[in-house]
C-alpha positions as CSV (number, residue, x, y, z in Angstrom):
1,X,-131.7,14.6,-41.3
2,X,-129.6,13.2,-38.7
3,X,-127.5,15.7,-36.3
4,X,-124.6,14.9,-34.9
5,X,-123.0,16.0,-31.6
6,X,-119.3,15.0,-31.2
7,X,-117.4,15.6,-27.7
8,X,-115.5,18.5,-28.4
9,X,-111.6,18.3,-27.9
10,X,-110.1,21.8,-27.7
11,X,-108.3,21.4,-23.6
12,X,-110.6,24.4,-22.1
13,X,-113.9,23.5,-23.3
14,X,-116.6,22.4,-21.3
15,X,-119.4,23.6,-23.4
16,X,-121.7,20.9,-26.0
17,X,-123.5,22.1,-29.2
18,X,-126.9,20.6,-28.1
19,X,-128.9,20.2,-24.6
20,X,-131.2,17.7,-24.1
21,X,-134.1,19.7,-24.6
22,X,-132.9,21.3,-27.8
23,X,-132.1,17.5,-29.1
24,X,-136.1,16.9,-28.2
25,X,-136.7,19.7,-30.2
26,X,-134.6,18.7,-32.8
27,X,-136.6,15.1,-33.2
28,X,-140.0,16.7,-32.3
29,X,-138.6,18.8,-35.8
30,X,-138.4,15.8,-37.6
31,X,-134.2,15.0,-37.5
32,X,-132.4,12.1,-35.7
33,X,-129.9,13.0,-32.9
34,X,-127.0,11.3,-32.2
35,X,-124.4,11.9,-29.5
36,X,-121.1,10.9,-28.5
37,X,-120.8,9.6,-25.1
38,X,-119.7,12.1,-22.9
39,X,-120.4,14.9,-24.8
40,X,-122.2,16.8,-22.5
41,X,-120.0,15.4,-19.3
42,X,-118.4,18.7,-18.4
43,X,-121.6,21.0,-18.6
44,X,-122.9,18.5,-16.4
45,X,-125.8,16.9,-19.2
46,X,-125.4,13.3,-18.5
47,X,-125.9,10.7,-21.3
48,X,-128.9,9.7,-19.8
49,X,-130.5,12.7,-20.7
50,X,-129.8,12.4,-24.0
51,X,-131.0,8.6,-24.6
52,X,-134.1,10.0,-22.2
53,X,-135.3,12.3,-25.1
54,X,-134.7,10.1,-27.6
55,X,-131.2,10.4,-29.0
56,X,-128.8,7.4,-30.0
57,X,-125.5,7.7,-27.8
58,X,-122.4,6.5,-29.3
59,X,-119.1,5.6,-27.8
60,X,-117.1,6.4,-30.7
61,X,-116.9,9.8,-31.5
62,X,-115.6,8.8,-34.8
63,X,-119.2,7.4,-35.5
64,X,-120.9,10.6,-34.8
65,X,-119.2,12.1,-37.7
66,X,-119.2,9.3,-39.8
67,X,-123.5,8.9,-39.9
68,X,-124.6,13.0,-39.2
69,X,-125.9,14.8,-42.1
70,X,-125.3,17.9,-40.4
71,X,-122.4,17.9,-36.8
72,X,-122.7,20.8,-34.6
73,X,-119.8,21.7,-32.6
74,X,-118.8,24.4,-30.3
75,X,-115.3,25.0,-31.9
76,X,-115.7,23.9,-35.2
77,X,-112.8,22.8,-35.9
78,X,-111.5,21.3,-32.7
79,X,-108.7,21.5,-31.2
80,X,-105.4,23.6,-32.8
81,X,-103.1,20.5,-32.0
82,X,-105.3,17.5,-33.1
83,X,-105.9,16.6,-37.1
84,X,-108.8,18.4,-38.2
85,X,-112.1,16.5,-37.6
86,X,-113.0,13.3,-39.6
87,X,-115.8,15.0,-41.9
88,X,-117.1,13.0,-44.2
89,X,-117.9,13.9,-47.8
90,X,-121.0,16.4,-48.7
91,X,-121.6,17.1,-44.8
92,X,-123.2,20.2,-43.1
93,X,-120.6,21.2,-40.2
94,X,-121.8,24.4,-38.3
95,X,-120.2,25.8,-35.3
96,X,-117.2,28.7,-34.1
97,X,-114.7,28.3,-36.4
98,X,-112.4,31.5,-35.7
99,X,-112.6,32.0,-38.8
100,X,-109.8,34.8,-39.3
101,X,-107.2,32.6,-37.6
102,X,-107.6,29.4,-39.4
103,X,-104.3,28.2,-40.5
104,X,-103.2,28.2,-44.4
105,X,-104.6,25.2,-46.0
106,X,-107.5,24.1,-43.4
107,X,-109.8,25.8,-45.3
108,X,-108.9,24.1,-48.7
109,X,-109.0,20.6,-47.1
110,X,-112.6,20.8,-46.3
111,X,-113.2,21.8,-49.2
112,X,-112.0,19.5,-51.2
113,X,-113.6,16.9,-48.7
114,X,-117.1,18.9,-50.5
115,X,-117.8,19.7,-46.8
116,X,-120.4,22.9,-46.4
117,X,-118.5,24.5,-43.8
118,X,-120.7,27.6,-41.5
119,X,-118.7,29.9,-38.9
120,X,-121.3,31.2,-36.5
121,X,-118.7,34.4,-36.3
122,X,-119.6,36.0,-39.1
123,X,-123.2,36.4,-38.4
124,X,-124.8,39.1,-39.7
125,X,-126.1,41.6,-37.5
126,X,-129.6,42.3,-38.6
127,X,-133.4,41.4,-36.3
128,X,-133.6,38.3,-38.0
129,X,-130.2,36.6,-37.1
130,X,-130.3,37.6,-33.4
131,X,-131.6,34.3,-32.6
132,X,-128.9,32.9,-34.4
133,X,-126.3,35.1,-32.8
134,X,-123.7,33.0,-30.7
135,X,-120.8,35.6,-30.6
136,X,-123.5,37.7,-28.9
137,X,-124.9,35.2,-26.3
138,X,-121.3,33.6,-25.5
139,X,-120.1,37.6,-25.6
140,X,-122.5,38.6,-23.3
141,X,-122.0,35.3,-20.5
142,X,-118.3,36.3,-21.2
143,X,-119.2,40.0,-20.1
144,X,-120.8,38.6,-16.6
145,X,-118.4,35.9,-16.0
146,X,-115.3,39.0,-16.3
147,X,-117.2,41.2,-13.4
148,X,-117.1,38.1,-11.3
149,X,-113.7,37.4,-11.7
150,X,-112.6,41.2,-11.2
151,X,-115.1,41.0,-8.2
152,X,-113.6,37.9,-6.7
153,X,-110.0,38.8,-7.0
154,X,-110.5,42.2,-6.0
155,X,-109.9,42.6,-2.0
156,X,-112.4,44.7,-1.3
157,X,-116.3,44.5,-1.5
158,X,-118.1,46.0,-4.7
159,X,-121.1,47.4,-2.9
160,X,-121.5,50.3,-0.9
161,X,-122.3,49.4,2.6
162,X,-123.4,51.7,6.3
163,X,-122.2,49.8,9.0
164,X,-121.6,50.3,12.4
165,X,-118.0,50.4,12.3
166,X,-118.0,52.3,9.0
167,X,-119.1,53.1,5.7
168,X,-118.0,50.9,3.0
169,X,-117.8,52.6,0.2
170,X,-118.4,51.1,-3.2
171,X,-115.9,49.8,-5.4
172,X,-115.3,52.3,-8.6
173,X,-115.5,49.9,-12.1
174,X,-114.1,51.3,-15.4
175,X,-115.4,49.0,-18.3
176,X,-114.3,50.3,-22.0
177,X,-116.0,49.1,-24.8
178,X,-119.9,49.2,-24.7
179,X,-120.5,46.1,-26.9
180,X,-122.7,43.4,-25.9
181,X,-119.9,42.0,-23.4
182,X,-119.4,45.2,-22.5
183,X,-123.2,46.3,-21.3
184,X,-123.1,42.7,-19.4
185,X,-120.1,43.6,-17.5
186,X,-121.8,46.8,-16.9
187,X,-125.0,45.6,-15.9
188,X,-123.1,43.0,-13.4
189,X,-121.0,45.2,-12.0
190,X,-124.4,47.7,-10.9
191,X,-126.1,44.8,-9.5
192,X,-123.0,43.7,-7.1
193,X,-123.4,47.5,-6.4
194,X,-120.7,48.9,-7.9
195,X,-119.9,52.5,-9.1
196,X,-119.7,52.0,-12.8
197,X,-118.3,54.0,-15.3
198,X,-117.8,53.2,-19.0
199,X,-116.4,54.4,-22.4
200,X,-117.2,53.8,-25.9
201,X,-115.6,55.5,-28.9
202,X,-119.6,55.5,-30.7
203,X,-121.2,58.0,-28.8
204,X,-124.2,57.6,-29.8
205,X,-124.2,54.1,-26.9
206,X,-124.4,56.3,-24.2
207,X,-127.7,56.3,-23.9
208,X,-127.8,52.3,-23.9
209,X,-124.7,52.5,-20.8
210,X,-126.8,55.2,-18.5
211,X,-129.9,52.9,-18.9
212,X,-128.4,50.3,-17.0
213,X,-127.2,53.1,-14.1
214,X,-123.5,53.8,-15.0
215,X,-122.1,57.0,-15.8
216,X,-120.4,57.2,-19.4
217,X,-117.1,58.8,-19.6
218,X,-116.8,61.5,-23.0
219,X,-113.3,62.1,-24.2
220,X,-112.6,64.9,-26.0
221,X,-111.7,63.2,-29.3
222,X,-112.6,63.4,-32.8
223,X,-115.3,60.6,-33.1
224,X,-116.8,61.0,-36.8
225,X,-116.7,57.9,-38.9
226,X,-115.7,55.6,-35.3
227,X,-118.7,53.5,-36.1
228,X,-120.1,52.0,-39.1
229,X,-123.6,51.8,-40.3
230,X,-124.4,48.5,-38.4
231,X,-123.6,49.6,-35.5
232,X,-120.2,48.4,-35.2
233,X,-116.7,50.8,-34.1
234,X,-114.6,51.0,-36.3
235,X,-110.8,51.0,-36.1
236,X,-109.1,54.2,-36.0
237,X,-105.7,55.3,-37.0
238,X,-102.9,55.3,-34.6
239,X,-102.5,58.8,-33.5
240,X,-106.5,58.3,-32.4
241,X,-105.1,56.0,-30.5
242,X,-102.2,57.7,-29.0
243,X,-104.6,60.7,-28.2
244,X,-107.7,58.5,-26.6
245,X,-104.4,56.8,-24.5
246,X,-103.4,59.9,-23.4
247,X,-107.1,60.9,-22.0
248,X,-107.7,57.9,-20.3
249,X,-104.6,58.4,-17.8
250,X,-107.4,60.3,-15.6
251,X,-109.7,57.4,-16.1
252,X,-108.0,54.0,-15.5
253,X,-105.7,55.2,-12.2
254,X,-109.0,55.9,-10.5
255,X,-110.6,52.7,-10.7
256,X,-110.4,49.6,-8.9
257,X,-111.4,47.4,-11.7
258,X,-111.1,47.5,-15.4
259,X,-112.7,45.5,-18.2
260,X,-111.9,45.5,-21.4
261,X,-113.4,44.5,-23.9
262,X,-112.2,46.2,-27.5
263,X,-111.9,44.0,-30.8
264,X,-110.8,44.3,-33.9
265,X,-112.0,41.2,-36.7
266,X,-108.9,40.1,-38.4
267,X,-106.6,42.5,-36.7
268,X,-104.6,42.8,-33.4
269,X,-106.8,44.4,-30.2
270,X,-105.8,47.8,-29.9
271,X,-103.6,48.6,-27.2
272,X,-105.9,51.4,-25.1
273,X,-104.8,50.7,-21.3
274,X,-100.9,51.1,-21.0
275,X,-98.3,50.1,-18.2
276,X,-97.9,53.3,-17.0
277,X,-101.9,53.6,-16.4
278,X,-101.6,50.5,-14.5
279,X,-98.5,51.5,-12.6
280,X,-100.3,54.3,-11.4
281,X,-103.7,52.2,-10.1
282,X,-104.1,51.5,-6.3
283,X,-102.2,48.3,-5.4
284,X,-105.0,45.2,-5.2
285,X,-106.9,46.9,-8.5
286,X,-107.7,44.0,-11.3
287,X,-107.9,44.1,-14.9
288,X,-110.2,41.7,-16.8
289,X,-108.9,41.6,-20.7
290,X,-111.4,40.0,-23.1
291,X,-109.7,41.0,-25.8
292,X,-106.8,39.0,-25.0
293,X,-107.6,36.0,-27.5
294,X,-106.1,38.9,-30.5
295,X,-103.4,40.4,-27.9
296,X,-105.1,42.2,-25.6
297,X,-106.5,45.8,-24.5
298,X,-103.5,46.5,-22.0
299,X,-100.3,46.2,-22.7
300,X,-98.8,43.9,-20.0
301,X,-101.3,41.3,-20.8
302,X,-100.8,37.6,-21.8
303,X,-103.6,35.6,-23.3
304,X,-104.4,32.9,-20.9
305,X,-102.2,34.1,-17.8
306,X,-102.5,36.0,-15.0
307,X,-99.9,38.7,-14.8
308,X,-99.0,40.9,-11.9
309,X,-97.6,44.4,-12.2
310,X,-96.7,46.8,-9.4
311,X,-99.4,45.5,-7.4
312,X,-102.2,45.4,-10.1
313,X,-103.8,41.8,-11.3
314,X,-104.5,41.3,-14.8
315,X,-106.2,38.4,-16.4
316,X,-106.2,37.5,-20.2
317,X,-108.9,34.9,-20.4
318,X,-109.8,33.6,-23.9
319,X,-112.9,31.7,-23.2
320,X,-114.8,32.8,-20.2
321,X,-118.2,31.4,-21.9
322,X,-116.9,28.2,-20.9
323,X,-116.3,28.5,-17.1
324,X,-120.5,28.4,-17.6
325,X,-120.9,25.7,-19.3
326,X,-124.5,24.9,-18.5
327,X,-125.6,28.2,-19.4
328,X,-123.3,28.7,-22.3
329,X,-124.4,25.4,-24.2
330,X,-128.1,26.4,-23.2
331,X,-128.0,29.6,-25.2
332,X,-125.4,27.8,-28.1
333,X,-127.9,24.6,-28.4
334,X,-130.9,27.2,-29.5
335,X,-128.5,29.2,-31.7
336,X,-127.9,26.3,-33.6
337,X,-131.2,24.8,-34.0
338,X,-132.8,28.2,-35.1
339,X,-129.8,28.2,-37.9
340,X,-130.8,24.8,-39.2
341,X,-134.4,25.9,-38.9
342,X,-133.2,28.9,-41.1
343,X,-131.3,26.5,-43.7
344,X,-134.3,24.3,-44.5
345,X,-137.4,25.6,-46.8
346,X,-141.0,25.1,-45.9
347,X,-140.9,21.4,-46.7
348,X,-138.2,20.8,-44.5
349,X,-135.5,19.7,-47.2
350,X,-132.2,21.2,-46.9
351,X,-131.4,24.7,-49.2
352,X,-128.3,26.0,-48.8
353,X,-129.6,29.8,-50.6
354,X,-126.7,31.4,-50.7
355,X,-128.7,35.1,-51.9
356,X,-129.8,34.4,-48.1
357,X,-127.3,37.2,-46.0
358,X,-127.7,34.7,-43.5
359,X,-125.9,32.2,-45.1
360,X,-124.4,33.8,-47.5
361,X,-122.3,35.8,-44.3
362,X,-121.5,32.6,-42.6
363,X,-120.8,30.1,-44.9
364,X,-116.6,29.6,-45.4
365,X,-116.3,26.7,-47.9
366,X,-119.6,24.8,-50.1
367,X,-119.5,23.3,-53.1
368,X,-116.0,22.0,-53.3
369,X,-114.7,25.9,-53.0
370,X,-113.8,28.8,-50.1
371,X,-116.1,31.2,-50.6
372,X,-116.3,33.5,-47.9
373,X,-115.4,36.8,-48.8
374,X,-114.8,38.5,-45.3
375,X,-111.8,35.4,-44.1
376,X,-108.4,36.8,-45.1
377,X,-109.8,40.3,-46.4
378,X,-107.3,43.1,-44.9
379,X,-110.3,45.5,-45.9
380,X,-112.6,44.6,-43.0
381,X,-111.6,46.9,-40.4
382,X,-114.8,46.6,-38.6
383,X,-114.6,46.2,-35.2
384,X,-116.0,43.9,-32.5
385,X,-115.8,45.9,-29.3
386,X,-117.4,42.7,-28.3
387,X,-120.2,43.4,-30.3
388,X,-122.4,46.7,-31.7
389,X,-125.1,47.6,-28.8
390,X,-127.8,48.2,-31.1
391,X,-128.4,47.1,-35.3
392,X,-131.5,48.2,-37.6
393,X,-132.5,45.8,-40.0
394,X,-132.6,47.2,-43.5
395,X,-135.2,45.2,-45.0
396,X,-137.5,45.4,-42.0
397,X,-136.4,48.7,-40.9
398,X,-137.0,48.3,-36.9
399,X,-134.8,48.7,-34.2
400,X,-133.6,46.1,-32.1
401,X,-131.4,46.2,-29.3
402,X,-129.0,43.8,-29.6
403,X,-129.3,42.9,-25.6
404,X,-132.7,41.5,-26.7
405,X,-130.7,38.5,-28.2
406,X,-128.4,37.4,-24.9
């Protein structure tokens, strides 16, 4: 088949769907690889590169989608203010696709185009999709690239240090949520030498947060039924909410940092860290909200600004991933190929089977029709918390940690 790798054109992105390596992979597979001209520019993969290994480089981005079989993008569907994306009839598009805040009608178009549309969101979280698993690998980049924001902005160092004018000591880190962004941020934050603390309404991840040296705060709150059987938190009603709020006012003044990292699929972030909390945290503390994309974790925060309150910074980034590009399109470009490699059958023809949970999980509109059942469904009150730290596979009953995938 012939893949094709458009420049992507949402403003903040700086991530490409394909390396150079992966595209010699790709063509040692079998497939042609074309690229648009610059498409790898800002993650710093020249076209060079590409033409090196043996793809065709086009200057018209256009073209790209006009000759591919199958186009893989970062955000699938580009950017919010520009027309959707010139598919062309009976193509493969695969990429991020946000897929519970695509506006009315988007979905509809492509399929009426006959497009076979796959949102890399709605992975499944079972042992053999985790090489597949891009929320988790961007999540977890997101996770590291959050403890090096708090730790640049915060004036003081993160380490513990004996000096001869003093001791230093180390920087106390609150991180809430214990998903795969989550156990990154925590896992930074211990090697920049940090005292960590975290919290997680799943008890049962504590085990998973103390492995990598930080101390897990228990609240005393009703936990039965906060997680579901894949390993995911699941949301709660409000006066859980109210009560878990409440608790953390011992919590969140102490620290000197705070990451966030609580999501809810479909649904607004729940609100855990309030302005009071933050009122009450040493002037110079920083707050790092992932979940800001859906609203935010903390009250006062605004996706994509930097707020300041009473002293205290707080940042609502919304795509981290992308401020490591190179990295970030490493770990994307092999998430992609081992979903193609996963839609073709032994003889390497194309078989879109949707009895596959693979693809029946991911795939939003085929065969002239939107068919993904989790899009739009008020019912699916899983939540993200990043993502679950651990999932069993039922039909290979093992235990993977999810951390195994990043």
């Amino acid at each position: 088949m012939i893949v094709g790798v458009p420049t992507e054109t949402a403003e903040d992105e700086n991530r490409v769907a394909v390396i150079p390596s992966v595209a010699a992979d790709l063509i040692d597979d079998g497939h042609e690889v074309i690229v648009a001209a610059g498409a790898g520019e800002a993650s710093n993969w020249a076209d060079t590169e590409y033409e090196a290994v043996g793809c065709e480089v086009l200057s018209d981005r256009k073209a790209v989608f006009e000759r591919a079989d199958v186009v893989f993008q970062v955000r699938g569907l580009g950017s919010a203010d520009v027309e959707t994306d010139p598919y062309e009839e009976g193509q493969i598009a695969i990429g991020m696709y946000s897929p519970y805040e695509i506006a009315d009608g988007t979905l509809e178009e492509l399929a009426d185009q006959n497009v076979s549309a796959f949102s890399l969101e709605l992975m499944p979280r079972i042992s053999r999709a985790q090489s597949m698993d891009a929320l988790s690998s961007q999540s977890s980049l997101g996770g590291y690239k959050a403890t090096l924001l708090a730790a640049e902005e915060l004036p003081r160092m993160f380490p513990m240090e004996m000096t001869a004018a003093a001791t230093i000591q180390p920087a106390d880190v609150f991180v809430i949520g214990a998903g795969v962004a989550g156990l990154k941020a925590i896992a930074t934050a211990e090697r920049l030498g940090a005292a960590t603390r975290a919290y997680d309404i799943r008890l049962e991840v504590k085990r998973e947060v103390e492995s990598l040296g930080a101390d897990f705060v228990e609240l005393d709150l009703e936990t039965e039924g906060s997680g579901d059987e894949e390993g995911y938190a699941q949301e709660m009603d409000e006066e859980f909410y109210a009560e878990q709020r409440k608790q953390m006012k011992r919590v969140v003044p102490e620290s000197d940092v705070v990451i966030t990292t609580a999501a809810i699929p479909g649904a607004p972030a729940p609100e855990l860290v309030s302005t009071e909390m933050i009122e009450r945290m040493d002037p110079g503390s920083v707050i790092v909200d992932l979940a800001a994309p859906t609203g935010g974790n903390c009250e006062p925060t605004v996706a994509d600004e930097t707020v300041h309150h009473e002293g205290v910074t707080i940042f609502g980034p919304t795509n981290l991933p992308s401020r490591v590009s190179h990295t970030a399109s490493q770990q994307y470009a092999n998430n992609l190929r081992s979903f193609l490699e996963n839609l073709l059958d032994e003889d390497g023809n194309l078989d879109i089977d949707v009895e596959d949970e693979i693809i029946d999980s991911t795939l939003l509109v085929h065969a002239g029709a939107v068919r993904n059942p989790h899009v739009n469904d008020e019912d699916d009150t899983d939540t993200n918390d990043s993502e679950p730290d651990e999932t069993v596979d039922e039909d290979e009953d093992d235990y993977v940690e999810a951390t195994d995938a990043e």
